[in-house]
C-alpha positions as CSV (number, residue, x, y, z in Angstrom):
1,X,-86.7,36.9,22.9
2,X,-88.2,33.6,23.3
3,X,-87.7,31.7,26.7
4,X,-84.6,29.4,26.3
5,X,-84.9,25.4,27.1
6,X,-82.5,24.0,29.7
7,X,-80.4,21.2,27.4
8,X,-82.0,17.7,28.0
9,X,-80.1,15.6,30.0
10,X,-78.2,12.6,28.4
11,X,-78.3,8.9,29.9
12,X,-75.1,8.4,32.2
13,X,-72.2,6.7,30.6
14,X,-69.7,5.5,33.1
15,X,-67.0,3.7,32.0
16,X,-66.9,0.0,33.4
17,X,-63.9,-1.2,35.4
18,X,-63.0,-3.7,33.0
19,X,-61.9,-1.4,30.3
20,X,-61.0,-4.6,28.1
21,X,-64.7,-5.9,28.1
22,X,-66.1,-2.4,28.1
23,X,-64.4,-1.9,24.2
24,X,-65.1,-5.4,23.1
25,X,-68.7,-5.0,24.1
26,X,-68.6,-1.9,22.3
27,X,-67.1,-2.5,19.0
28,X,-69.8,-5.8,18.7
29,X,-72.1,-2.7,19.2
30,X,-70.8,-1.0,16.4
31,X,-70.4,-3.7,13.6
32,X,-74.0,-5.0,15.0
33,X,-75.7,-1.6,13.9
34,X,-73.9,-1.9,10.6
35,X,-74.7,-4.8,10.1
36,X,-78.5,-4.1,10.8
37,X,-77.8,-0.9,8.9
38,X,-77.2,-3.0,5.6
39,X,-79.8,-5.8,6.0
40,X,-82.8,-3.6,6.4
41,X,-82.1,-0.1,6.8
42,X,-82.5,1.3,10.4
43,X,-83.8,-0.8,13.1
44,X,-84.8,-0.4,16.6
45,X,-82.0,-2.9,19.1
46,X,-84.8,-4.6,20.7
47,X,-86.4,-6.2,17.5
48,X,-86.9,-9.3,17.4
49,X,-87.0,-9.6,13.5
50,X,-83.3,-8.5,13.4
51,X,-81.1,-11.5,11.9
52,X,-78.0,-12.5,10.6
53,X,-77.0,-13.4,8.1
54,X,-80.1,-13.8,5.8
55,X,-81.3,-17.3,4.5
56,X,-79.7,-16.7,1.3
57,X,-76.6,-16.5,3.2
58,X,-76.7,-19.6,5.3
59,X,-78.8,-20.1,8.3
60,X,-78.1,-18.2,11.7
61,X,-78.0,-20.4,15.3
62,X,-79.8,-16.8,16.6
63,X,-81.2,-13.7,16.0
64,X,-78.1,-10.7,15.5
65,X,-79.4,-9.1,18.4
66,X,-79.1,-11.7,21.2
67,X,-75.3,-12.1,19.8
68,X,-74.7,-7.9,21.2
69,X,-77.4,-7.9,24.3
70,X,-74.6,-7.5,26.4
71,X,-73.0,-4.8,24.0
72,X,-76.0,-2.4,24.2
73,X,-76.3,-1.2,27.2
74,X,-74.7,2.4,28.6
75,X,-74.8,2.0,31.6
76,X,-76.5,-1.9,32.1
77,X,-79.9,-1.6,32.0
78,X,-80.0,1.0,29.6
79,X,-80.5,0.8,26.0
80,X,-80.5,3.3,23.3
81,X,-83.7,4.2,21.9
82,X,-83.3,7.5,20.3
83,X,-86.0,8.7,17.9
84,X,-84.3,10.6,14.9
85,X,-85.6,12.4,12.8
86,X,-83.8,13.6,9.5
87,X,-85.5,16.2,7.0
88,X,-85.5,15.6,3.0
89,X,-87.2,18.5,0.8
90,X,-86.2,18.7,-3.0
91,X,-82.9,20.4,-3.4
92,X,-81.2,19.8,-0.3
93,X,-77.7,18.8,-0.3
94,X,-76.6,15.1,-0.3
95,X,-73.9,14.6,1.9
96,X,-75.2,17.0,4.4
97,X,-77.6,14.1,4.9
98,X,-75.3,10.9,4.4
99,X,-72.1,12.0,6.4
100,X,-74.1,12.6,9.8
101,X,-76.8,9.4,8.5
102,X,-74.2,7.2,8.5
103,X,-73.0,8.2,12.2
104,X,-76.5,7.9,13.7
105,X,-77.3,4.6,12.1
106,X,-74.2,3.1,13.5
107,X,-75.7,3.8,17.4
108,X,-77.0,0.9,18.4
109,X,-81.0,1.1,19.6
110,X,-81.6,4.6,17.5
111,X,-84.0,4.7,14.9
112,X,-83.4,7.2,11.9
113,X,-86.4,8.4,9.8
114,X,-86.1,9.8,6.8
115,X,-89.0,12.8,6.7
116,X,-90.5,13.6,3.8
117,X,-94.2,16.1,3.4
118,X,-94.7,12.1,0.9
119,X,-93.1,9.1,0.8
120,X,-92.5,10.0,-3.4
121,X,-88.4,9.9,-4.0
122,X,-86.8,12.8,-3.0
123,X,-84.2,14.9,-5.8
124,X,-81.0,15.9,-4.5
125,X,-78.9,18.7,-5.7
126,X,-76.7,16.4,-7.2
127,X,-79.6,13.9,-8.5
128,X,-79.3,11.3,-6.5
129,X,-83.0,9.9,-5.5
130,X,-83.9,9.8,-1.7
131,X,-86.7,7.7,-0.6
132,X,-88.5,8.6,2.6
133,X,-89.1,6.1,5.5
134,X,-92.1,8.3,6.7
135,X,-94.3,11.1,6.0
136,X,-94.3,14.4,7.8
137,X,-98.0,13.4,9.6
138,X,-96.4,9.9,10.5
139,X,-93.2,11.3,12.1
140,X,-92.9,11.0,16.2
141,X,-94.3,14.3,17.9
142,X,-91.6,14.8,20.2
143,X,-87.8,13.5,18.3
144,X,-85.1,12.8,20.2
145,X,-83.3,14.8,17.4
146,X,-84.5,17.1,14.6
147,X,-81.8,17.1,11.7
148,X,-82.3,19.4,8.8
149,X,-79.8,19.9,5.6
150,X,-78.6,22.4,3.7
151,X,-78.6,23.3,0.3
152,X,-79.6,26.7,-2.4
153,X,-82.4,27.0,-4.4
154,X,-84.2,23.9,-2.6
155,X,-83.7,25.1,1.0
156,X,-85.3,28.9,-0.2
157,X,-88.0,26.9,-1.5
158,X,-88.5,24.8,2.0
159,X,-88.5,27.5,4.0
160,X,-91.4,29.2,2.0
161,X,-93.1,26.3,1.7
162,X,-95.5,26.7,4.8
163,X,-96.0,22.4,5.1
164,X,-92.3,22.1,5.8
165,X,-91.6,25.2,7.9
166,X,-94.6,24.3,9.8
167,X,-93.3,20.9,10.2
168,X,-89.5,21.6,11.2
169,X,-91.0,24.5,13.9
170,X,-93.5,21.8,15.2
171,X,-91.0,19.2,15.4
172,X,-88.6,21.5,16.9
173,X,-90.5,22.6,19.1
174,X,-90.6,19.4,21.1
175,X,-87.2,17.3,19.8
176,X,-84.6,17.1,23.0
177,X,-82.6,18.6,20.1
178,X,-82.7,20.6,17.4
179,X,-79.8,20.3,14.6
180,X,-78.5,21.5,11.0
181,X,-75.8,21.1,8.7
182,X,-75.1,24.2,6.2
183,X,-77.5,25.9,5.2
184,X,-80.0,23.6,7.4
185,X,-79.8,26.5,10.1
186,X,-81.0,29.1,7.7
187,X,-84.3,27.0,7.4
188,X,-84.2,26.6,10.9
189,X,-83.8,29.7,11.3
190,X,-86.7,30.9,9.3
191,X,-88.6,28.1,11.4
192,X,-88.2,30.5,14.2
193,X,-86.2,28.2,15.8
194,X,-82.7,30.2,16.4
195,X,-84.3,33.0,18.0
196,X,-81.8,33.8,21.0
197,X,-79.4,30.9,20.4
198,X,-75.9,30.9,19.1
199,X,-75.3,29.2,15.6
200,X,-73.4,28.3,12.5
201,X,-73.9,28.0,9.1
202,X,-72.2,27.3,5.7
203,X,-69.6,30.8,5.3
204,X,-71.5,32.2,2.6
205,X,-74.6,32.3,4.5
206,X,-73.3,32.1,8.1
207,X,-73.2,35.7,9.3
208,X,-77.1,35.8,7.9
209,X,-78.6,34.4,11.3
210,X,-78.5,37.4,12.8
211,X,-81.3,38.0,10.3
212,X,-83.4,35.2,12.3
213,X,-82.2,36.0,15.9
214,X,-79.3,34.4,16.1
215,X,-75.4,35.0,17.1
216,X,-73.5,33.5,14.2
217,X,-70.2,31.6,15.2
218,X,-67.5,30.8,13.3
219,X,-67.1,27.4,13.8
220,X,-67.1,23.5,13.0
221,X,-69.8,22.5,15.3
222,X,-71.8,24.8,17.5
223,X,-73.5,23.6,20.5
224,X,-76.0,26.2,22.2
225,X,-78.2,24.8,24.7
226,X,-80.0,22.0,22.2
227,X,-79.1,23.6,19.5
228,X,-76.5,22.1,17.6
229,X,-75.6,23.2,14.1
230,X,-72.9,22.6,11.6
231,X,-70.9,24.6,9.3
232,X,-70.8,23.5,5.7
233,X,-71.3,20.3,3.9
234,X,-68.2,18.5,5.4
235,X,-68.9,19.4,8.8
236,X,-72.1,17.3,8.7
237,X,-69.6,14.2,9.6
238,X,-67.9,15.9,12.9
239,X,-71.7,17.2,13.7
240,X,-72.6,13.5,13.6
241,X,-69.5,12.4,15.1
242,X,-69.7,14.3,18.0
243,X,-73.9,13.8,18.6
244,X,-72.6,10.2,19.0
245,X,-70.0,10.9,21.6
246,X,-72.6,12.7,23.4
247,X,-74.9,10.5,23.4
248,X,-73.2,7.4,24.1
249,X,-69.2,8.1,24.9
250,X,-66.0,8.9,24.0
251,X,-65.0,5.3,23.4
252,X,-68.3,4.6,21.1
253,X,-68.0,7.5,19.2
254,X,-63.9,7.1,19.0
255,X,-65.0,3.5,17.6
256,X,-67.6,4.6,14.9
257,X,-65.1,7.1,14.0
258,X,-62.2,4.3,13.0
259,X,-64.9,1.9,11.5
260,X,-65.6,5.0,9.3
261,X,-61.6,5.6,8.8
262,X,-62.7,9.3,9.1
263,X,-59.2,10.6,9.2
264,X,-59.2,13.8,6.6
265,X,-56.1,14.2,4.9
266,X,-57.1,17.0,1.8
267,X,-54.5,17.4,-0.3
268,X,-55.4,20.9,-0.9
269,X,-55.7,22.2,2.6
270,X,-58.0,25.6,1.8
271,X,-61.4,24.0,3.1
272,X,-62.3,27.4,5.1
273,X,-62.2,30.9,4.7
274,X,-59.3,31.8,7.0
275,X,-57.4,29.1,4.5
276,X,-58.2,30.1,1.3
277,X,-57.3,32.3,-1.3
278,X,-59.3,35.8,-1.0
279,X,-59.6,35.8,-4.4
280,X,-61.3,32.4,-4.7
281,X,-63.6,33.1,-1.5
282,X,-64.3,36.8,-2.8
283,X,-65.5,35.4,-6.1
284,X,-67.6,32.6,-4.5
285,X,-68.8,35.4,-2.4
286,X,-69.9,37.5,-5.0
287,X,-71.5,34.8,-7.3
288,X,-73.9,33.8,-4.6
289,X,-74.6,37.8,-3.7
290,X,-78.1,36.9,-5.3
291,X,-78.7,34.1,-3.4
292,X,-78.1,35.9,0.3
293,X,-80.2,38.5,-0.7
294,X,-83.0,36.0,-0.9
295,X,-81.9,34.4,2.5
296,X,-82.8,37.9,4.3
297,X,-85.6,38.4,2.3
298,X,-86.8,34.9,4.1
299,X,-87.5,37.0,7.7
300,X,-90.5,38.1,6.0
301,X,-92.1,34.8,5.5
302,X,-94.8,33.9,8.0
């Protein structure tokens, strides 16, 4: 069993006396880094190229930044500069990536790459076109978070692919922490990375991990140490959700959550297996029989 990393230790976050001015400040925080978000993509809270609105849209008195200087900091003095780092292959599945995107670009001070082996457009498995924001050579060394999504077809053929494995276990190696949605963990786990740690998975593939090492949990979100994994698909927006509360605070992460409106109502309430009908999960079961078998035949790959 491989030695196991103490979790890194997270910035304080005390909240200020003046509770009034401590939620002002950080709703300007959140609506800043959307705003930023929507302009140009994902960009670091200290650049000075940040403005609002553009020239099209009439001419700002300041930069966007210098209006939320005062809404950045946790605790004063401190401002985020988290380095994340977010795995695209062919195949993987969309919103796996978009539901815990959208709650890391909406930190203030983080910066999300978007990791690719090329910057060429990247095919999900429902066809919508990715572009990278970096290659795999270009990406930092040591992330503040590795993020890898699921998928099928497209995460067998990541895993096997020795550039990608390589990069995800070099990454990993060195990121304060190491994360999947869905299937993400089985790639993570052929990465060698889930050796000795608890984990989750999407429920086809979930009690698989054992196949790489790992204690599989039945859960939403499972946090191990710096591990932190999510179940299927879905899941990818409490996974995101809750990396925000922990890395900035409950009242951050309770504000990015009503900006979002993320307040699930389904109005077929069967999302897990302990819900559904054993007739639908043992048929969904048994059509991806094929595809398991090719997730234990992955422990061979070197």
């Amino acid at each position: 069993m491989k030695p196991q990393p103490e979790s890194p230790t997270l910035p304080p976050n005390p909240l200020p006396a003046d509770r009034r001015k401590f939620l002002t400040a950080t709703l300007a925080s959140v609506l800043g880094a959307s705003a930023l978000a929507r302009q140009a993509g994902t960009v670091q809270a200290d650049d000075p190229a940040a403005t609002a609105p553009s020239a099209g849209q009439g001419a700002a008195k300041e930069p966007l930044m210098s209006v939320h200087d005062d809404s950045m900091q946790w605790p004063p003095g401190w401002v985020g500069k988290e380095e994340i780092v977010m795995l695209l292959y062919p195949g993987f599945t969309a919103l796996d990536l978009f539901g815990p995107h959208h709650m890391f670009v909406l930190m203030m001070g983080a910066k999300v790459h978007l990791a690719a082996k090329t910057l060429d457009s990247v095919l999900t498995d429902t066809g919508i076109e990715v572009r990278p924001t970096i290659a795999f050579e270009d990406c930092p060394q040591a992330p503040t978070i590795l993020f890898v999504p699921g998928g099928t077809g497209g995460t067998l053929d990541a895993a096997k692919d020795d550039a990608t494995r390589k990069f995800v276990a070099n990454r990993g190696s060195r990121a304060d922490f190491v994360t999947s949605v869905c299937t993400g963990s089985v790639l993570l786990g052929a990465a060698g990375l889930l050796d000795g740690y608890k984990a989750t998975s999407h429920w086809i593939t979930r009690d698989l991990l054992s196949e790489f090492g790992a204690t599989p949990v039945d859960e939403r979100v499972v946090i191990d140490r710096n591990r932190i994994t999510g179940a299927g698909v879905t899941s990818g927006l409490d996974f995101g959700l809750k990396l925000v509360q922990d890395l900035r605070n409950d009242e951050y992460a309770a504000a990015v959550q009503l900006f979002a409106e993320y307040d699930p109502q389904p109005p077929i309430d069967q999302g897990s297996v302990a819900k559904a009908d054993p007739q639908i999960s043992g048929l969904l079961m048994h059509m991806h029989e094929p595809f398991r078998q090719m997730v234990r035949d992955l422990k061979n790959v070197q």
